[in-house]
C-alpha positions as CSV (number, residue, x, y, z in Angstrom):
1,X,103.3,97.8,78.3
2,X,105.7,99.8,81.1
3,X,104.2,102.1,83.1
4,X,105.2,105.9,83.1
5,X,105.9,107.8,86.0
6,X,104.4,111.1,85.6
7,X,107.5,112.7,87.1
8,X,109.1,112.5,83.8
9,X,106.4,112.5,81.6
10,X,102.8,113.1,80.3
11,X,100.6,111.8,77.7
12,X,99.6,114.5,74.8
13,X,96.6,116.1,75.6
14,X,93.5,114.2,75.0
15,X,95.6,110.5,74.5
16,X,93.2,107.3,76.1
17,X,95.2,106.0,78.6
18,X,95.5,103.9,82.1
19,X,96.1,105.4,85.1
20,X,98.0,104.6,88.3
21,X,96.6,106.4,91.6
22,X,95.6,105.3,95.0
23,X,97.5,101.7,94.5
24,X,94.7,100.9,91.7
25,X,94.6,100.8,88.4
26,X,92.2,103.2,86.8
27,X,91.2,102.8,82.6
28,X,90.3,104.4,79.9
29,X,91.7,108.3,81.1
30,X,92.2,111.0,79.3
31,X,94.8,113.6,80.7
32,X,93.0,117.2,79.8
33,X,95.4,119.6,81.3
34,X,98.7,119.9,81.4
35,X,101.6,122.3,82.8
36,X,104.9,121.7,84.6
37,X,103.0,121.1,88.1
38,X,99.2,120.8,87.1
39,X,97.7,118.3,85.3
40,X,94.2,116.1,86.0
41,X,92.6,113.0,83.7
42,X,89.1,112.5,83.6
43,X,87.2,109.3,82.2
44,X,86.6,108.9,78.2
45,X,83.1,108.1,78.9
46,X,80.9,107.6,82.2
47,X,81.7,109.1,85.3
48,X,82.5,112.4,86.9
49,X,85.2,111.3,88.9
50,X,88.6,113.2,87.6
51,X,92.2,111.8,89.1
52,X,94.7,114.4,90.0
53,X,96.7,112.2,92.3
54,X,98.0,110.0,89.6
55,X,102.1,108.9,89.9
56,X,102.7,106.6,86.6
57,X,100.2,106.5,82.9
58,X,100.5,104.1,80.3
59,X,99.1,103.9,76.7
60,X,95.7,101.6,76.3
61,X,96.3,98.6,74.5
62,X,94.9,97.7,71.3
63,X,91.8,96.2,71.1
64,X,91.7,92.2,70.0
65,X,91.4,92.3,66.3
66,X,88.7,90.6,64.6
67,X,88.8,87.5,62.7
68,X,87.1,87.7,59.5
């Protein structure tokens, strides 16, 4: 999956994705605002650490399915 510069575009509101900030790769984000020149993601579940230095997003992959 490509990575997304947030220069030319952002996730829909509430989308789980992967961020890019500080050279690291940071999981499971949500982006929870959104305008032109203000936007932040925080983390889908533990932690109260939100990013608003991020420069690229991508969608989280799909889970491995289960064999049945």
């Amino acid at each position: 999956m490509e990575w997304i510069s947030v220069d030319r575009k952002l996730p829909r509101v509430g989308a789980k994705v992967d961020v890019w900030a500080n050279g690291c790769r940071h999981p499971n984000y949500s982006i929870v605002k959104r305008s032109r020149t203000d936007f932040y993601f925080v983390p889908n579940f533990a932690g109260l650490s939100c990013i608003r230095d991020a420069t690229h997003w991508r969608p989280e992959p799909e889970p491995p399915k289960e064999r049945g």
